[in-house]
C-alpha positions in Angstrom: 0.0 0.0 0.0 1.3 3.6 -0.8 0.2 6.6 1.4 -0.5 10.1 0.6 1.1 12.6 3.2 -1.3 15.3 3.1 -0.9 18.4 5.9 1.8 15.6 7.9 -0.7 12.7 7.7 -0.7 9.5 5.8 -3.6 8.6 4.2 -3.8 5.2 2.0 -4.0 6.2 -1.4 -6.3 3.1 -2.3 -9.5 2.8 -0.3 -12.4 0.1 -0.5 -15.5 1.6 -1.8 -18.5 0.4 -0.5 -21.6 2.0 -2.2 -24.7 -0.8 -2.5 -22.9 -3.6 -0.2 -25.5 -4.5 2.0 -26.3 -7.0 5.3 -23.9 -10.3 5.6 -22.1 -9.4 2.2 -21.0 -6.0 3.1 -19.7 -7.6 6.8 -17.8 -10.1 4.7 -16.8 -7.8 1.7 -15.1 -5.2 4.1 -13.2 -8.1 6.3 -12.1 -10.0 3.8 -10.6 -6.3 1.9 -8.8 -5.3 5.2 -7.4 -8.9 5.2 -6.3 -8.5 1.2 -4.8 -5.0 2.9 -7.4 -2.6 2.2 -6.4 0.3 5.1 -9.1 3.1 3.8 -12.7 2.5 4.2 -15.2 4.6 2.5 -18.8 4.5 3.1 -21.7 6.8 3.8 -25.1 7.2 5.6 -27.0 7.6 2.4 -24.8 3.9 1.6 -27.1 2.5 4.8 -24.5 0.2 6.1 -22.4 1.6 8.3 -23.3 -0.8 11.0 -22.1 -3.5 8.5 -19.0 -1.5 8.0 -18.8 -1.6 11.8 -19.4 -5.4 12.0 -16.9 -5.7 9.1 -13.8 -3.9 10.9 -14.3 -5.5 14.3 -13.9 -8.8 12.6 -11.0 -7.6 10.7 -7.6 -8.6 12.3 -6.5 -5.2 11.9 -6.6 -2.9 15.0 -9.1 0.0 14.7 -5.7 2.9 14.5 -4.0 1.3 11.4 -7.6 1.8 9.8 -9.0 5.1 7.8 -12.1 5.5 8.0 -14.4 7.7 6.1 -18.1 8.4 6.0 -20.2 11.6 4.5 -23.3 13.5 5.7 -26.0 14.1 3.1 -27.6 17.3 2.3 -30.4 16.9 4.4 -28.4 16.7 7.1 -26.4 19.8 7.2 -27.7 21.9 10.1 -26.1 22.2 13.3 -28.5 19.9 15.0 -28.6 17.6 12.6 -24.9 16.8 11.8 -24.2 16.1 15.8 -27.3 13.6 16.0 -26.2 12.1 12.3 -22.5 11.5 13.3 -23.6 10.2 16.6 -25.6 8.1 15.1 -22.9 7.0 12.4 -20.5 6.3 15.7 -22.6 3.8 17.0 -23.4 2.0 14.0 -19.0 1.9 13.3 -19.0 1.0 16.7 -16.0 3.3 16.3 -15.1 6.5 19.0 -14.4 8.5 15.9 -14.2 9.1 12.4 -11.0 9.4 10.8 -12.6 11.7 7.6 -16.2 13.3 7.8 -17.2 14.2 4.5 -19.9 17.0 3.2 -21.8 14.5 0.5 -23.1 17.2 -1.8 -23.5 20.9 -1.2 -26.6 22.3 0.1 -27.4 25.9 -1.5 -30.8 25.9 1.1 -28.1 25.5 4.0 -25.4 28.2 5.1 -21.9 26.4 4.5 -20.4 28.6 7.5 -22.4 26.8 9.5 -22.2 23.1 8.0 -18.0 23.5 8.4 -17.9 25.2 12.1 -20.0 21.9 13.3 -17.9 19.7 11.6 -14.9 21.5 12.5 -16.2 21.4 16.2 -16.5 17.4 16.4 -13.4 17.8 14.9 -11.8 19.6 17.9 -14.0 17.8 20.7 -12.2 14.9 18.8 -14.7 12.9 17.5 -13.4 13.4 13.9 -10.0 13.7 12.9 -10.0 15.3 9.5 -12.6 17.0 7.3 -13.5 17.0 3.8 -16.4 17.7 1.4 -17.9 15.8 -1.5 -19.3 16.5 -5.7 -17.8 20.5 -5.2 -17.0 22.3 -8.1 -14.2 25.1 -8.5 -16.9 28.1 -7.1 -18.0 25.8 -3.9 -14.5 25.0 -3.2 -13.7 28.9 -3.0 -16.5 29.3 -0.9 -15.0 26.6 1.6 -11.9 28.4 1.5 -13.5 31.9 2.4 -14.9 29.8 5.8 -11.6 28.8 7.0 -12.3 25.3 8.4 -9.5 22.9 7.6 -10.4 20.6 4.5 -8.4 18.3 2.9 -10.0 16.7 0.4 -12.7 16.7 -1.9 -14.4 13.6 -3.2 -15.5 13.6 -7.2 -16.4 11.5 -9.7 -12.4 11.0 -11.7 -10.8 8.5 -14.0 -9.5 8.2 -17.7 -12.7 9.5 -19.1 -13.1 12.3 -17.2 -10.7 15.4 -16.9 -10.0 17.2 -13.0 -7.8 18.8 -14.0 -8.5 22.5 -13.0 -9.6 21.1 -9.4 -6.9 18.9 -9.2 -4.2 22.2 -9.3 -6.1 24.1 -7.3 -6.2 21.1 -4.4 -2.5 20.9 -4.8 -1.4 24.1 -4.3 -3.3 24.0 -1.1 -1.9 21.0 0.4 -5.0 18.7 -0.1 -5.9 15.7 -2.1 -8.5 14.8 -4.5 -10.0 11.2 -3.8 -11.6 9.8 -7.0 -15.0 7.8 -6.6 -16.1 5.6 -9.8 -12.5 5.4 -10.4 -13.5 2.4 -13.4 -16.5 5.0 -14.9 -18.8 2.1 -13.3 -17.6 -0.7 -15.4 -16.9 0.9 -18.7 -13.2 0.8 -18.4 -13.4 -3.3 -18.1 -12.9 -4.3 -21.7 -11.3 -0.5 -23.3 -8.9 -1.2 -25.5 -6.2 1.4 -25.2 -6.3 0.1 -21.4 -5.9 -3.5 -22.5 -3.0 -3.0 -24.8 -1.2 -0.6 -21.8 -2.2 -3.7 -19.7 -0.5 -6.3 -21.8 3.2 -4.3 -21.6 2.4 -4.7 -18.0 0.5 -7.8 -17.1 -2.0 -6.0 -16.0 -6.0 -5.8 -16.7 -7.1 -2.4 -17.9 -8.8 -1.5 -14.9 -5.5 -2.1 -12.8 -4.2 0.3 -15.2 -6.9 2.8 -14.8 -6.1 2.3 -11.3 -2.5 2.5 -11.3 -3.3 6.3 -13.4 -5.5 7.7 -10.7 -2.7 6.8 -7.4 0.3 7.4 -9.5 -0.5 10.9 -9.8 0.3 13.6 -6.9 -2.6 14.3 -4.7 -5.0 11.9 -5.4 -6.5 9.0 -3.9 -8.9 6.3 -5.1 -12.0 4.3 -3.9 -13.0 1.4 -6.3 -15.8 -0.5 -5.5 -15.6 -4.2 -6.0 -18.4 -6.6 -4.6 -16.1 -9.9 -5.6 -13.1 -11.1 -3.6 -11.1 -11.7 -7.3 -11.6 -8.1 -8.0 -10.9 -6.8 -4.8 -7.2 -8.4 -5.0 -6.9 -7.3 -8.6 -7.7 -3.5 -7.5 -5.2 -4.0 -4.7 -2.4 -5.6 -6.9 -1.9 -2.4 -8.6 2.0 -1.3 -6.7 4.1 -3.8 -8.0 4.8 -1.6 -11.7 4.8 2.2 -13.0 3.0 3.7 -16.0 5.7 5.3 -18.2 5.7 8.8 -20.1 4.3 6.2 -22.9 1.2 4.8 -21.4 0.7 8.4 -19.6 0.7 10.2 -23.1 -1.3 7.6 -24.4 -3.9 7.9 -21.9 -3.8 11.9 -22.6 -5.4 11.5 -25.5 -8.2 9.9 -24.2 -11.8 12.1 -24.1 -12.4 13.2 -20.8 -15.4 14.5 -20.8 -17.5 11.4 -20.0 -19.3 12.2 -16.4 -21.6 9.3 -15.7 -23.1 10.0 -11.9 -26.0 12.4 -11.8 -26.1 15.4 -9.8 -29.2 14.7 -7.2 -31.4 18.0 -7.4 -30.6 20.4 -5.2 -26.9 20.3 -5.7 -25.3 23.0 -8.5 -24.2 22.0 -11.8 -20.4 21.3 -12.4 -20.4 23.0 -16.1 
């Protein structure tokens, strides 16, 4: 496993996404990718299983301070009141004391940001979160976390070989933060792309471990592939044993990157 040092922290740069694992399978799923190595966990309330994600680490091997933990409020849930019940909530179903990373899910125009990042940054201080971060901002929302002064230091987005960050990506950097990339495999399409494949076969390698080898190899960013199989799981973890050269990078350059493929729920603002 590699780590990102971000603000004198180490953060895994490969997490185990866990969006739609449910009940015995999402117990099972998260032991069995802590075992494979797996060190960052990412899950949210609007996932519904953080009590399995609870279940899951407790019957890990691993002791609960090598782990990283993240989870995300959703916009509903972005008042004062409401984030200390929600994360109180969320700690009981981890069965966890805190939360490594607490994450915004989606902006909320309705609901003042000042406010959302001062609770956070509260629990944060009272020391039942360690680090904060925020999820699906653009450019003009990340400004506007900025302008509040609350430590972030990430922001979660939809990023692979289809899809250009580039412009977010800079502006992360130059302020010491990283950029974790959800639906790191554009939710399956990358499986069977050729320019992948043929990068793959220099390598050994399948062209998602290639897509994933793109997205850690780069400065600042940090990945959370979803894999509901033990065989994949293993193949998205066996992805530090080789390096992409200046060939396969320019090759993937030339890719389009302009394929977005999760839709923005309602009440959040558009990215373009």
């Amino acid at each position: 496993m590699n780590y990102l040092t971000v603000r004198g922290t180490h953060i895994p740069v490969l997490g185990f996404g866990t969006y739609k694992l449910r009940g015995n399978h999402c117990v099972e799923s998260v032991r069995d990718a802590i075992d494979i190595g797996y060190r960052h966990i990412d899950t949210a309330v609007m996932y519904g299983n953080e009590a399995e994600i609870g279940d899951g680490m407790q019957q890990s091997r691993v002791p609960r301070q090598d782990l990283f933990l993240t989870t995300k409020l959703w916009p509903n849930s972005l008042t004062p009141a409401s984030i200390r019940k929600t994360v109180s909530e969320s700690l009981a179903y981890l069965k966890s004391d805190y939360i490594d990373l607490l994450l915004i899910h989606w902006p909320n125009p309705s609901i003042p940001l000042e406010d959302t990042l001062g609770t956070m940054d509260q629990l944060r201080l009272e020391g039942l979160v360690r680090f904060l971060g925020v999820s699906n901002f653009n450019l003009e929302w990340m400004e506007r976390v900025e302008q509040t002064g609350v430590p972030v230091i990430t922001n979660q987005v939809e990023y692979h070989v289809l899809l250009s960050q580039d412009t977010l990506l800079g502006w992360l950097r130059q302020r010491d933060m990283f950029l974790t990339a959800y639906s790191p495999l554009a939710i399956g399409r990358l499986v069977n792309h050729s320019a992948l494949q043929e990068i793959g076969r220099k390598h050994d390698k399948t062209a998602t471990q290639i897509a994933l080898r793109w997205l850690v190899q780069q400065h600042g960013v940090a990945a959370v592939p979803k894999a509901s199989t033990a065989e994949k799981r293993r193949k998205n973890f066996d992805i530090f044993d080789f390096e992409l050269d200046p060939e396969d990078l320019e090759r993937i350059a030339l890719l389009e990157k302009d394929q977005r493929f999760i839709d923005l729920p309602g009440i959040a603002p558009k990215w373009d």
